[in-house]
N, C-alpha and C positions, 0 to 999 in steps of 0.2 A: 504494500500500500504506500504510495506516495504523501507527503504532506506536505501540503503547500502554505505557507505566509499569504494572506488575501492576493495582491499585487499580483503575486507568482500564479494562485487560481483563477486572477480576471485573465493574466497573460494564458495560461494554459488552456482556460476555456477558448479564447479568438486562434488560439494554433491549432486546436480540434476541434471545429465548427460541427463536428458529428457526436461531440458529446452530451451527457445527459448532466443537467445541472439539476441535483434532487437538494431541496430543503426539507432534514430530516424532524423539525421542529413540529411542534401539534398545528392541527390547523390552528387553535385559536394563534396560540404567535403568526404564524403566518400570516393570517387574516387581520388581524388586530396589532401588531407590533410592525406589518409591509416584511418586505422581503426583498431579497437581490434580486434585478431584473432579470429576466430569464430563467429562474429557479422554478421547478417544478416543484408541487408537494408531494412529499409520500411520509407519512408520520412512522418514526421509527418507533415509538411508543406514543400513546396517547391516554386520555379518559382520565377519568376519576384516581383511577388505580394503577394510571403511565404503566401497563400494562404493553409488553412489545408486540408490534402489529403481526398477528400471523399471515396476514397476504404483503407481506413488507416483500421479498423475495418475490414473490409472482407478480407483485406487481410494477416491480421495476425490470422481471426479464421479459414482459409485457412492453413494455415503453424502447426496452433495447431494439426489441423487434425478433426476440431471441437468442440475439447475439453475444455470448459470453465474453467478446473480446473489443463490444464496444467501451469508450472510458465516460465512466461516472464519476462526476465529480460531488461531491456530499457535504454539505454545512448545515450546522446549526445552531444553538446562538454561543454556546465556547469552545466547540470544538470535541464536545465528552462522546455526545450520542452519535455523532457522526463515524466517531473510530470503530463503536462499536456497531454501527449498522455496515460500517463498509466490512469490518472482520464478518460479520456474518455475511456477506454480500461475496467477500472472495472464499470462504467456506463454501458458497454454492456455484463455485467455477468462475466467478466473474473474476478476468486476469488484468483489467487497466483501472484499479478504483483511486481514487483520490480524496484528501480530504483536506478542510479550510483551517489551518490550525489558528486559533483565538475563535471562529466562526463569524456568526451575524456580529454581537454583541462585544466580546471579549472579556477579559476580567474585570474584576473588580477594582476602582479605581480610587485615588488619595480620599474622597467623598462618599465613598461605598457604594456608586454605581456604574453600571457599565457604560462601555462604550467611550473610556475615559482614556485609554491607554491604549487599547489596542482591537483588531477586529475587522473586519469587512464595512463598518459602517464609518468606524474610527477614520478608517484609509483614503475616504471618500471615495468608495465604489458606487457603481450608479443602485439606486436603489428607489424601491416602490411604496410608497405611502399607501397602503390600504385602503380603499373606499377615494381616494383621490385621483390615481392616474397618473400624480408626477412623481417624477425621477429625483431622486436629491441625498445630499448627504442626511 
């Protein structure tokens, strides 16, 4: 599994225009917190009880088209759930997985919240405000 610094996964995403870009976050973050442009959802755990999705695997070898050797790229908001959706992702053959390390969010920062230090939002990657439609840090 690869792991990429945001910058290195916005570059990596534009050098494989055939990758899948999964935000492995619950919908609500997705939905409610925006997400990186072009990220698809597939919650790697979700619910009441973050409980891991069992169609997590079918439904991204769905999106590949099949293809165990297309490359998935995976974020989520610091980088935890994504490691471990991509290890269970190449447990199931998949041979190009990637992952965002710090994710959407990043750690915790001088003031106790994220997004302070480091991350895909930190970075100024283009990103999706929810319910808006614009792009923005």
């Amino acid at each position: 599994m690869k792991h990429l610094f945001p910058k290195e996964a916005a570059q990596y995403l534009r050098d494989h225009s055939d990758a899948l870009f999964i935000d492995c976050r619950s919908e609500m973050e997705y939905r409610f917190a925006g997400h990186p442009v072009g990220a698809q959802q597939v919650s790697w755990n979700d619910g009441p009880g973050w409980e891991i999705n069992p169609g997590f695997i079918a439904e991204i070898t769905r999106m590949a088209g099949g293809r165990h050797d297309r490359p998935v790229a995976l974020i989520c908001r610091t980088g935890e759930r994504s490691v471990e959706a991509g290890g269970a992702l190449e447990e199931a053959g998949f041979s190009n997985v990637a992952t965002v390390i710090y994710g959407c969010e990043g750690d915790v920062g001088p003031k106790l919240r994220r997004g302070e230090v480091n991350g895909w939002r930190f970075d100024g990657l283009p990103w999706i405000v929810s319910g808006c439609g614009k792009c923005g840090p």
